[in-house]
N, C-alpha and C positions, 0 to 999 in steps of 0.2 A: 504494500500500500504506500501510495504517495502523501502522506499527509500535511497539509500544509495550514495558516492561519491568516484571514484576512483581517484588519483592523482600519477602522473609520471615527475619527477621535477628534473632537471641534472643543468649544468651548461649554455647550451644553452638557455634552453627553462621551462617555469611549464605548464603541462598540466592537464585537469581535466574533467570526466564525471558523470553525473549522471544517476542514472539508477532506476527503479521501477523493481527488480530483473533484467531480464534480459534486458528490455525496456530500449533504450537509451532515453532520456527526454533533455539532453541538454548537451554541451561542453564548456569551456574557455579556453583561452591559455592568460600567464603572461611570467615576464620576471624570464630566469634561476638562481637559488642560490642554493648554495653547503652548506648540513646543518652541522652545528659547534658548538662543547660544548660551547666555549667560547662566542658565539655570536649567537643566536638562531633567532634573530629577522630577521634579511633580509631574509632567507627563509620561514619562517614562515607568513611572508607579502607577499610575492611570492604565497604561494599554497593559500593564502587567495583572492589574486588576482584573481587567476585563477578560482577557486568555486565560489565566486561572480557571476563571469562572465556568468557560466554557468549554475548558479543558475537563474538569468535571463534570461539568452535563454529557459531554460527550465519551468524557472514562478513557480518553487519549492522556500517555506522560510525556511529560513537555521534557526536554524538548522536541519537537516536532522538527520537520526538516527544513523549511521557509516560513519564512512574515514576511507577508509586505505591508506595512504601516502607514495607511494616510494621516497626517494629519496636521490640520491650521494651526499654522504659522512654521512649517516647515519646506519654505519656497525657496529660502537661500541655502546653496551649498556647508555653508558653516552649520548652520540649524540643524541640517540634515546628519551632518557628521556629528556634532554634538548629541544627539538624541538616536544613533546608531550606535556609538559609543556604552551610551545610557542602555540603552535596550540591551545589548551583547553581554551585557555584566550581569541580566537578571537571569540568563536561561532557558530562555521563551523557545529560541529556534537557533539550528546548526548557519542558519545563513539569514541574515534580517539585513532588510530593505527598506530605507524610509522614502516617503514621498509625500505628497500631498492630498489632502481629502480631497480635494476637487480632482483629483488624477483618478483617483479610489468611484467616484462618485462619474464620473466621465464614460468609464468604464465599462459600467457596467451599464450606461445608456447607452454608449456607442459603440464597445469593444474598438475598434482599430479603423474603424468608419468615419465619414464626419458629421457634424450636426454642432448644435450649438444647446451650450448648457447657462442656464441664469441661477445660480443660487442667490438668496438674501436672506439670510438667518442672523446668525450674530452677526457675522461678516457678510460683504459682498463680492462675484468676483464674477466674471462672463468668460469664461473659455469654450474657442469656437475652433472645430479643425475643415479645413476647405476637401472639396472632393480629392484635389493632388496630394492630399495630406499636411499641406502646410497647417499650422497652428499659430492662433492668435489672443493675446488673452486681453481684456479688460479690466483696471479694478484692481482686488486685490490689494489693496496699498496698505492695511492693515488703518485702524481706528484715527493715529495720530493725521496720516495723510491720504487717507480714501473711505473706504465703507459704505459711500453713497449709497442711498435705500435699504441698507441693513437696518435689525433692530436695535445695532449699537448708536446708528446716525441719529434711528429716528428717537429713540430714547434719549439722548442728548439734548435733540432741537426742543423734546417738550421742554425738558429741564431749564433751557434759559428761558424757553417763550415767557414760564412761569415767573424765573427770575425778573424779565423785565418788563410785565404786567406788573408785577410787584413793586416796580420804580417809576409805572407810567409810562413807559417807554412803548407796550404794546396794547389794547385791547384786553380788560378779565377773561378770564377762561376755565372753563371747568376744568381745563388737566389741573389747576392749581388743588381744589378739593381731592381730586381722584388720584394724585400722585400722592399727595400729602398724606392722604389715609392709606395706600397699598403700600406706604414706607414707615408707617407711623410715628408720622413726627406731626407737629403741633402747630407749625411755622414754618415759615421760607427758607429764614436764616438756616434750619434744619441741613437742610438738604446740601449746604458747603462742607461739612464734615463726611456728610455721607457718599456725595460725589466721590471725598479725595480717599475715600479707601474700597469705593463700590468695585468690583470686576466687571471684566467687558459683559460676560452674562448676565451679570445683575442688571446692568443699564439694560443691555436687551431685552432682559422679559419685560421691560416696563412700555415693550412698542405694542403689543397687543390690547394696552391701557389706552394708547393713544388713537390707536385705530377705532374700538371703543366707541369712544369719547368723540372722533370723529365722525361716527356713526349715527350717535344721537344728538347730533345737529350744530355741537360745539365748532362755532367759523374757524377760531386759533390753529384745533388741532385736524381741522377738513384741509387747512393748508399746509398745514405739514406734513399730512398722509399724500397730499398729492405732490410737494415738491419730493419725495420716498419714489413714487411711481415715474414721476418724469426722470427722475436720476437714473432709475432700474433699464427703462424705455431708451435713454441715450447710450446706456453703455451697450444694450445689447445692437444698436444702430451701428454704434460706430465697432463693435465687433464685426458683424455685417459689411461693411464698407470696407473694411480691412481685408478681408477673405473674398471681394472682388475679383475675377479673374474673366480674360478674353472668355466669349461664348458661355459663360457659367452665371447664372443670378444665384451669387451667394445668399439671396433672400428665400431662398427654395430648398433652404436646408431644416432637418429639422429643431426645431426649438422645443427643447425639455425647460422646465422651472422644478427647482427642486430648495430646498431649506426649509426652516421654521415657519416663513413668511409667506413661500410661497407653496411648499409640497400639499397635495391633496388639497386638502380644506384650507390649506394656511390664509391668515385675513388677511392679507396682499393678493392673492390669488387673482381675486376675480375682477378689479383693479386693473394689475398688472398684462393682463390676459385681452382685456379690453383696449390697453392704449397701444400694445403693442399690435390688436388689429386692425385698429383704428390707422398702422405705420404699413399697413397691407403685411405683416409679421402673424403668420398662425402659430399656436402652439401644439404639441402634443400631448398628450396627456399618458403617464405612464409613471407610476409608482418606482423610484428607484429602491436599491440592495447596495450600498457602498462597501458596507464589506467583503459581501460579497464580488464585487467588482476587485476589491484589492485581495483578494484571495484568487480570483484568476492572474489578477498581476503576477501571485506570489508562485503560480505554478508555472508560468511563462518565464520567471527569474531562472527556475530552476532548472528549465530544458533551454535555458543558453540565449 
């Protein structure tokens, strides 16, 4: 038996499967970590968690022969090598491979095809591969200098809208009551301490408040959910436009939406679905497997 382990690990959540090529054997789920040069251990204990886990559901002993590990905030070479390092010390697998959840999550929409992927969950990123196979990505910049239409962006903009409704500087709004009680604090002033020790998740779960809140007629946070969609809507444009090529309408590929915001049900969805038809952009619809996907990675590593 060939047995290998995929893993799919964001800021949310780590997931992990195990497979005897294509045979599922077993699953875990741990808690989300975003991997870091400077600090490799908390995720690294994360996807460790999660293979445990599912190494006993499945009654496999680790180590197994492959991992391939996606996962956010593992796009730079150093990151990668920092958190292969980290991985290699716990035991997981005779050969571990790190990469990206969106490579993880790509995968398993498109295997080696092209098509065009939108996540916007905590993060945001657009990676599109052309029918030649060229690859093209959007986004991605992480929190300090991108995230456009993520939960983390939008969970931020309510936080000031709040803050400068509270100086006069904007229009009242209900996010201020509805932030202020799902964070329970008492005040505005609250929410400066809370910021400067929140996690990117934490801001995130607070965009599904926003949406909300924009739902039931609040103007403040209707403009925030919409500049969330117009961000989401350009980058996957200008992915599109990138992947241009003689005799080919890169616009005729397909479009998957997949994260928090927008998988299935997610309250971005139907939003996002919209403006992008509204760009003559269809979507498909199709429940992704990320670990799945980095578990075929992990047996492709292994035949060379």
């Amino acid at each position: 038996m060939t047995i290998v382990v995929g893993v799919d690990g964001g800021g949310t959540r780590t997931r992990a499967i195990i497979v005897d090529g294509e045979r599922e054997l077993g699953r875990g789920e741990y808690a989300g970590a975003v991997a870091t040069t400077h600090d490799p251990a908390p995720v690294a204990d994360a996807v460790a968690g999660a293979v445990r886990r599912a190494a006993r559901r499945a009654k496999v002993t680790l180590p197994v022969e492959a991992m391939w590990a996606g996962l956010a905030g593992a796009g730079s070479p150093t990151a990668r090598d920092a958190v292969s390092a980290a991985l290699s010390e716990r035991g997981l697998a005779a050969c571990v491979v790190v990469g990206t959840d969106v490579e993880a999550a790509f995968q398993d929409a498109f295997g080696v095809g092209p098509g065009v992927l939108v996540i916007a969950g905590t993060g945001s990123i657009v990676w599109a591969r052309s029918r030649s196979g060229r690859v093209h990505r959007v986004g991605g910049w992480g929190r300090h200098l991108g995230d456009e239409g993520s939960g983390y962006a939008l969970g931020m903009a309510a936080l000031r809208r709040v803050t400068r409704a509270a100086d006069g500087r904007e229009p009242p709004t209900e996010l201020r009551e509805v932030l202020l009680a799902a964070l329970g604090l008492g005040a505005v002033e609250g929410l400066v301490a809370w910021v400067d020790t929140a996690s990117k998740a934490a801001v995130a779960a607070l965009a599904p408040l926003v949406i909300g809140t924009a739902d039931g007629g609040d103007a403040g946070a209707q403009e925030l959910v919409a500049d969330a969609v117009t961000a989401v809507r350009s980058q996957v444009r200008a992915a599109l436009d990138a992947l241009a090529e003689p005799g080919a309408d890169a616009r005729g590929l397909d479009v998957v939406l997949w994260g928090g915001l927008l998988a299935g049900g997610g309250p971005l969805r139907a939003r996002v679905e919209g403006a992008l038809a509204e760009a003559g952009i269809s979507v498909r619809a199709r429940d992704l497997d990320p670990p799945m996907g980095a578990a075929r990675l992990a047996l492709a590593a292994l035949a060379g």
